[in-house]
TORPARO-280429 format. One record per residue (C-alpha): residue in three letters; x negated, y, z negated; residue number from 1. Coordinates in pm, 1 decimal. Layout:
! residues N
[site ALA, [X, Y, Z], NUM]
...
! end
This chain:
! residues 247
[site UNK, [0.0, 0.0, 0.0], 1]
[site UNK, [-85.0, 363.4, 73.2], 2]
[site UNK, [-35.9, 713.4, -89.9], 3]
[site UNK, [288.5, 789.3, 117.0], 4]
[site UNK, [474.5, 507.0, -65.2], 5]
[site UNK, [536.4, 599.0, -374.0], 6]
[site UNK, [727.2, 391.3, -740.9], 7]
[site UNK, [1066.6, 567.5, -559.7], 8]
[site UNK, [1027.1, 427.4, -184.0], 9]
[site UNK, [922.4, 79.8, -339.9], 10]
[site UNK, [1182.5, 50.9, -593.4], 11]
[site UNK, [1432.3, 200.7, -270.7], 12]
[site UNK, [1294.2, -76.2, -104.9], 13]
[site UNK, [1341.3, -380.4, -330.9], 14]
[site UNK, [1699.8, -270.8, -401.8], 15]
[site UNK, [1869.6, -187.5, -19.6], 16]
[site UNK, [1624.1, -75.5, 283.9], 17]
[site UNK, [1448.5, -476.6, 269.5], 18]
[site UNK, [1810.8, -590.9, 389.9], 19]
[site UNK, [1757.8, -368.8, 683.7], 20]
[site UNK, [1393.1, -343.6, 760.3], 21]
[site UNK, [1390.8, -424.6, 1162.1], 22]
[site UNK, [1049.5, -517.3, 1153.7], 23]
[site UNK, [1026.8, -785.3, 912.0], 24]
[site UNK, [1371.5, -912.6, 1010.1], 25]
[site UNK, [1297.6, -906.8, 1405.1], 26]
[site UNK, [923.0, -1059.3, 1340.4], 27]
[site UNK, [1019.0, -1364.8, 1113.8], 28]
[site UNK, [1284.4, -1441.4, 1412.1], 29]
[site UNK, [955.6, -1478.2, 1641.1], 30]
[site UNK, [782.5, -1694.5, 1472.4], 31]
[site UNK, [627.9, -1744.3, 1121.9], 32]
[site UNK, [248.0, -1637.2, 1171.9], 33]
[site UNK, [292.5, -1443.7, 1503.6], 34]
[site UNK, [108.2, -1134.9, 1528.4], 35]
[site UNK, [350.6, -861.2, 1658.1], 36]
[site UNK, [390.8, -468.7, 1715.3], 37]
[site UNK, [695.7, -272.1, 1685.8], 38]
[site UNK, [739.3, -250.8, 2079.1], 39]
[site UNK, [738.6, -619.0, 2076.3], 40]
[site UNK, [1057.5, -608.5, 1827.0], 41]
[site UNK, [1255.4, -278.1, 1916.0], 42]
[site UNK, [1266.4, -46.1, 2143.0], 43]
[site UNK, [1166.8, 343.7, 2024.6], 44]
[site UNK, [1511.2, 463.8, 2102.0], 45]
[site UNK, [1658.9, 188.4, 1897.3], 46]
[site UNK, [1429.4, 239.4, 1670.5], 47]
[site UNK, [1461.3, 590.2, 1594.9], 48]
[site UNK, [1874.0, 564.4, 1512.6], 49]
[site UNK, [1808.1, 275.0, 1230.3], 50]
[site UNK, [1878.6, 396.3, 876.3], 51]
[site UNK, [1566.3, 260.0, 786.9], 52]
[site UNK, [1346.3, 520.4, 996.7], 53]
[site UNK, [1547.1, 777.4, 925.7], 54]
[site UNK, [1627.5, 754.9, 540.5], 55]
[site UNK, [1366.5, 510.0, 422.1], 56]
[site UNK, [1053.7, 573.5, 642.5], 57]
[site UNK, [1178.9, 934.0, 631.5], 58]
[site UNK, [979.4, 981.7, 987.9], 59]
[site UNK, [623.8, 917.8, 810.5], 60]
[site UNK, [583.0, 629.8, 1050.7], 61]
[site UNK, [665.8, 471.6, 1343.5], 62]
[site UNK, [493.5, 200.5, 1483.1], 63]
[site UNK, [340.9, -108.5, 1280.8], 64]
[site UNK, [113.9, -368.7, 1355.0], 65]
[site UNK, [210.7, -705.3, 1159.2], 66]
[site UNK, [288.4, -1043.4, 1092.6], 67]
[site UNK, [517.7, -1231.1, 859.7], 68]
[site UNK, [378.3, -1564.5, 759.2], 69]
[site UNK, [428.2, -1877.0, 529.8], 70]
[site UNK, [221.7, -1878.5, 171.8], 71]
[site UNK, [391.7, -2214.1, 5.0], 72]
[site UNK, [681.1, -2343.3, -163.0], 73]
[site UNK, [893.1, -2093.5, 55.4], 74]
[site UNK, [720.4, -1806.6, -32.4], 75]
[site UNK, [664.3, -1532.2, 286.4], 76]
[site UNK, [360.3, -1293.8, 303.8], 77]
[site UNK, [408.4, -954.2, 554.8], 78]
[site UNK, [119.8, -781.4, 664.2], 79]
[site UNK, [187.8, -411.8, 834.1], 80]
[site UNK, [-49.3, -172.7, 926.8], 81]
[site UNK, [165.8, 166.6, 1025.4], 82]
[site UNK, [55.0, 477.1, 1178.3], 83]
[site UNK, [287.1, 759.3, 1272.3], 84]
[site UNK, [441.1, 876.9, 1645.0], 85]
[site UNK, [187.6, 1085.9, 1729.1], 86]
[site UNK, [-76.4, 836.3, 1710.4], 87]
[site UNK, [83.0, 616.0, 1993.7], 88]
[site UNK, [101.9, 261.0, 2019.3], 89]
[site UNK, [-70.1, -11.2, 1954.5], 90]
[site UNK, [-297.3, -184.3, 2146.1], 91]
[site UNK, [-394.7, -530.0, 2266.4], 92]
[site UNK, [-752.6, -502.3, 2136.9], 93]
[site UNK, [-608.7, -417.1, 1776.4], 94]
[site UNK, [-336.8, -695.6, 1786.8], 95]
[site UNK, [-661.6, -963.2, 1867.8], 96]
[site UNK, [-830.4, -812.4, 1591.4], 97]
[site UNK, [-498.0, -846.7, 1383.7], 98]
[site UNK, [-471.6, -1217.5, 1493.2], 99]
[site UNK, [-862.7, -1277.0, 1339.3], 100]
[site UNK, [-788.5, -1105.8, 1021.6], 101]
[site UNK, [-501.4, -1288.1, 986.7], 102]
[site UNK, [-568.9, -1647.5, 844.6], 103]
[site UNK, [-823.5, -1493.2, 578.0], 104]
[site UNK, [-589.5, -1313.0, 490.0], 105]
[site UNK, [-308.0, -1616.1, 427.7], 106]
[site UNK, [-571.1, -1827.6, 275.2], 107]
[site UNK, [-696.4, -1574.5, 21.5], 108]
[site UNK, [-260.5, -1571.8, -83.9], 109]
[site UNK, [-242.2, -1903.4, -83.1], 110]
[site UNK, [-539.4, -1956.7, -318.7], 111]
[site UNK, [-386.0, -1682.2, -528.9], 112]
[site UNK, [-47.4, -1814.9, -589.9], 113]
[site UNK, [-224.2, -2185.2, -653.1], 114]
[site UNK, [-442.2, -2035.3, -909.6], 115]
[site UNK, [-169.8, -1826.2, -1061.8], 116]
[site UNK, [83.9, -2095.8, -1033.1], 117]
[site UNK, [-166.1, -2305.9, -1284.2], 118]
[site UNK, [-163.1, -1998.9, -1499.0], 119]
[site UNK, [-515.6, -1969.6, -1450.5], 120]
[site UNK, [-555.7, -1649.1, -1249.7], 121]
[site UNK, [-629.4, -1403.8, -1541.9], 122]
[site UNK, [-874.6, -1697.8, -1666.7], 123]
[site UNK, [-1073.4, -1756.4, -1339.4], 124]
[site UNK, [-1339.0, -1987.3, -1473.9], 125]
[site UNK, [-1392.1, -2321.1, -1327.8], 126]
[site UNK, [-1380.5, -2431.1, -1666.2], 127]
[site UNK, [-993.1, -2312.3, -1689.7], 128]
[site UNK, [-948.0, -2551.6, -1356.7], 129]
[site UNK, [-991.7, -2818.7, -1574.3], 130]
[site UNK, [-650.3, -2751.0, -1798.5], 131]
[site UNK, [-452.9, -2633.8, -1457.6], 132]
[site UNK, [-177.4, -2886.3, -1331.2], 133]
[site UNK, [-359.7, -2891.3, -976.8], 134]
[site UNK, [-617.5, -3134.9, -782.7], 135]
[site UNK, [-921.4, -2907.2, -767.7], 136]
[site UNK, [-1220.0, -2993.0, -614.2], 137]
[site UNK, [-1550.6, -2731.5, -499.7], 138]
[site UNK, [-1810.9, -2810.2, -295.6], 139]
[site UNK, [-2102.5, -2634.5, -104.4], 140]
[site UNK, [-2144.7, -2674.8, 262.2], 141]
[site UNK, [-2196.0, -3007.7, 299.8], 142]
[site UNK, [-1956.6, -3155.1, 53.8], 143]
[site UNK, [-2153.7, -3182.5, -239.3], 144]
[site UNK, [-1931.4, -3180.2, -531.2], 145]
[site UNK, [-1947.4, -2856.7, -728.9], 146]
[site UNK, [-1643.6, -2952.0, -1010.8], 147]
[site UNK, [-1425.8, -3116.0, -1006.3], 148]
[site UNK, [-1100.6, -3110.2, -1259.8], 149]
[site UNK, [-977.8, -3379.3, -1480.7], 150]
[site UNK, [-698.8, -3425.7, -1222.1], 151]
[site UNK, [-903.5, -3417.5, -929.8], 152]
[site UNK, [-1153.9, -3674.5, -1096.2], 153]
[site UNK, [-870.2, -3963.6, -1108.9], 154]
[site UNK, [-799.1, -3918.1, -759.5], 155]
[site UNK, [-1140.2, -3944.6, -682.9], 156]
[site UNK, [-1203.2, -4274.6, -885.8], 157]
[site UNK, [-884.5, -4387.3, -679.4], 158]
[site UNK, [-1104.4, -4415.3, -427.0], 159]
[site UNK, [-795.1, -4470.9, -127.6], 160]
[site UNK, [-805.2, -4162.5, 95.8], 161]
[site UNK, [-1086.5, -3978.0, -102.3], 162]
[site UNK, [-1395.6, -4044.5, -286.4], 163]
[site UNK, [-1786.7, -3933.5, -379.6], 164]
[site UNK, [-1988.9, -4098.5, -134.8], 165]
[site UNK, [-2373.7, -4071.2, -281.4], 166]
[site UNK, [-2210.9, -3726.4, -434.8], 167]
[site UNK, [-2037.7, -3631.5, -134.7], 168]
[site UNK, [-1686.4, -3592.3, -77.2], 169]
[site UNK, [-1598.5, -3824.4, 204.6], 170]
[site UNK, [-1242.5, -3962.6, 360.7], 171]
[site UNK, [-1146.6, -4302.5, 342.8], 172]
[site UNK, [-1217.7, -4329.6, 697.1], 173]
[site UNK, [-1460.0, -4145.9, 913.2], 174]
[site UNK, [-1263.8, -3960.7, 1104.9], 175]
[site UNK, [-1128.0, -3819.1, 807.9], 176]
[site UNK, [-1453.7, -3725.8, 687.1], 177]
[site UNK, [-1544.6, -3592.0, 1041.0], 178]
[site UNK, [-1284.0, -3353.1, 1018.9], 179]
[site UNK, [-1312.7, -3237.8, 673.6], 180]
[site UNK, [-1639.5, -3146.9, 709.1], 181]
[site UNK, [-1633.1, -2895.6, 932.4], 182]
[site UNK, [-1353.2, -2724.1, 729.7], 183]
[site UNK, [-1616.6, -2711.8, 459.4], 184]
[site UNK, [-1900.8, -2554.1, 622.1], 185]
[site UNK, [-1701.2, -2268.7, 787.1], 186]
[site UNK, [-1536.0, -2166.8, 460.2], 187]
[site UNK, [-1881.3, -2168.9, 252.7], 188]
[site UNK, [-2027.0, -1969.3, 555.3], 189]
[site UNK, [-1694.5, -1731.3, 493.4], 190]
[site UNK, [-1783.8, -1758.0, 110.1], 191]
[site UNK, [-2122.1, -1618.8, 159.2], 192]
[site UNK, [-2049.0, -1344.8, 377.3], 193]
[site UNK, [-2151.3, -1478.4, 711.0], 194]
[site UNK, [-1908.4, -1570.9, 1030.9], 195]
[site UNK, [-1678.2, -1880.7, 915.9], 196]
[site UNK, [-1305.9, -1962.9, 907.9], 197]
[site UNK, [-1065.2, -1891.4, 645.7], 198]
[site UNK, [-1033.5, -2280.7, 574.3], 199]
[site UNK, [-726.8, -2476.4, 658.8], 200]
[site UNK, [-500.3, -2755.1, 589.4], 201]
[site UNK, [-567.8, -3120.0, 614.3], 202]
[site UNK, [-398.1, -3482.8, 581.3], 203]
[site UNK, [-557.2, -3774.5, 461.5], 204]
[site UNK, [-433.8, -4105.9, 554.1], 205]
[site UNK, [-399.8, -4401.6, 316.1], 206]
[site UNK, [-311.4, -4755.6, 398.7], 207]
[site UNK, [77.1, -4844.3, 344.5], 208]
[site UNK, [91.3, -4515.5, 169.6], 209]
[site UNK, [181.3, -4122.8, 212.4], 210]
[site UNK, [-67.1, -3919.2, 335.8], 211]
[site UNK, [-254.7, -3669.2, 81.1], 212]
[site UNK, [-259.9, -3315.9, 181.7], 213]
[site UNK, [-594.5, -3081.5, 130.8], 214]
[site UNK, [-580.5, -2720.5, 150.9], 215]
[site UNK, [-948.5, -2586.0, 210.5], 216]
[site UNK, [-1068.2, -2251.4, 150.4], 217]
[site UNK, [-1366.7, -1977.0, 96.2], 218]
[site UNK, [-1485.3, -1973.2, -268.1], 219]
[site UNK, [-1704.9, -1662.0, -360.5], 220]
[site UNK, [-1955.6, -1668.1, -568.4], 221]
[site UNK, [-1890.8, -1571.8, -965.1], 222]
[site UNK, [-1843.4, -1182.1, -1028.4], 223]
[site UNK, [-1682.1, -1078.4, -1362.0], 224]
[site UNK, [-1632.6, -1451.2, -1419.0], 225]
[site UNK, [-1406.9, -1528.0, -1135.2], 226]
[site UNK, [-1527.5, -1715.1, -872.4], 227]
[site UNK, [-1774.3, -2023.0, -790.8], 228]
[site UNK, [-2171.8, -2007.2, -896.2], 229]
[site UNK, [-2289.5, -2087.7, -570.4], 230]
[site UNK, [-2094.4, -1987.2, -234.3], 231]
[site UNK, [-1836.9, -2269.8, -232.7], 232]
[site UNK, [-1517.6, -2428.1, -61.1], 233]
[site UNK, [-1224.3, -2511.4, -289.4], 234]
[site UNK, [-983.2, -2749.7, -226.0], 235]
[site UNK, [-636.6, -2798.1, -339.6], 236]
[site UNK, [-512.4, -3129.9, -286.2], 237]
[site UNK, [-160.6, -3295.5, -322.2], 238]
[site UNK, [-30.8, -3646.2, -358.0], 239]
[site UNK, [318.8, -3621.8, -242.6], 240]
[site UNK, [344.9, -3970.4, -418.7], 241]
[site UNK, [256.6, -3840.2, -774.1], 242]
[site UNK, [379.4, -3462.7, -826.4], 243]
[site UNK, [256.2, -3461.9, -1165.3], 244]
[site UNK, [-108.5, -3467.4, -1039.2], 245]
[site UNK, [-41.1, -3136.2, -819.7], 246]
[site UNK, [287.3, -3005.0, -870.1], 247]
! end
């Protein structure tokens, strides 16, 4: 949020003008995760008789730049980056950058409502991991197990999807392993600061059983206590078989 959005627009906001925002309505109807601008949802003419840009926005802006995308459990992020009419349009070199800021963005809200759903957000020690309700495993690059939680540690000595192999993480089968290691690599590059991927989601399979399901992302290094001591990728993991062990 900016400076020309004050307590009143927000609270104005939560109570009416969400019910008859355009944007986010019009961009959620194209596609979770699409990157959109305002002249691919409504036309300026439209635009410009909608109670929302005339009472809400009261004419501070008019064209946005955005996305509305899935965090988990049903829960919708928006990005929107506005500027006013008299800075024109937006263009198709600032919607591709859009579309590569994008996924770091929904993985850094995903970690954050994992971490706060374990009601270990304020905490942000690996050490509060341990007491959180949620598979949690960190690694460096090349899947050297960092920590692992109490949880995480009886999936592990499970052994049927995922395991330490000579104290690496490793599927089941290989080309589980070959694509969870890649995963791995690009968010530790992310971690550190260099070019990598936000992460991303993976299934395990298992013999005669449901597949597990592996969320991977960037894990920076410790500041103020929060945070990895190394670089890392940290993985959320979930047995759809056994809530308790995720849910």
């Amino acid at each position: 949020m900016t400076d020309n959005y004050d307590e009143k627009s927000i609270a104005d906001y939560e109570a009416y003008y969400w019910q008859h925002d355009p944007w986010a309505e019009r961009a959620a109807k194209v596609g979770l995760g699409s990157v959109v601008t305002s002249g691919d949802l409504i036309s300026d003419e439209e635009f410009v008789r909608t109670d929302f840009y005339q009472d809400w926005l009261a004419r501070r802006v008019f064209y946005v730049l955005g996305s509305v995308f899935p965090i988990a459990d049903g829960h919708l992020g928006a990005l929107g980056i506005e500027r006013p009419h008299a800075s024109g349009r937006y263009r198709a070199e600032q919607k591709r950058f859009a579309e590569q800021l994008l996924p770091h963005l929904q993985r850094a809200l995903q970690v954050r409502y994992r971490l706060n759903e374990a009601g270990i957000e304020q905490q942000g020690t690996l050490e509060a991991l341990d007491r959180s309700r949620t598979v949690t495993i960190v690694t460096d690059g090349e899947g050297c197990v960092i920590y692992a939680n109490r949880r995480a540690e009886t999936l592990l000595s499970a052994g049927d999807a995922i395991r330490i192999v000579a104290g690496r993480l490793a599927s089941a089968y290989r080309f589980g392993s070959d694509r969870l290691r890649p995963l791995l690599r690009s968010a530790v590059q992310t971690a550190a600061g260099r070019m990598g991927s936000a992460g991303g989601m993976l299934a395990l399979e298992r013999d005669g059983r449901l597949p597990l399901t592996i969320m991977v992302a960037p894990f920076r290094s410790a500041m103020n206590g929060i945070g990895a001591p190394e670089p890392a990728a940290i993985l959320f993991i979930r047995d759809p078989e056994y809530p308790s062990l995720s849910d």
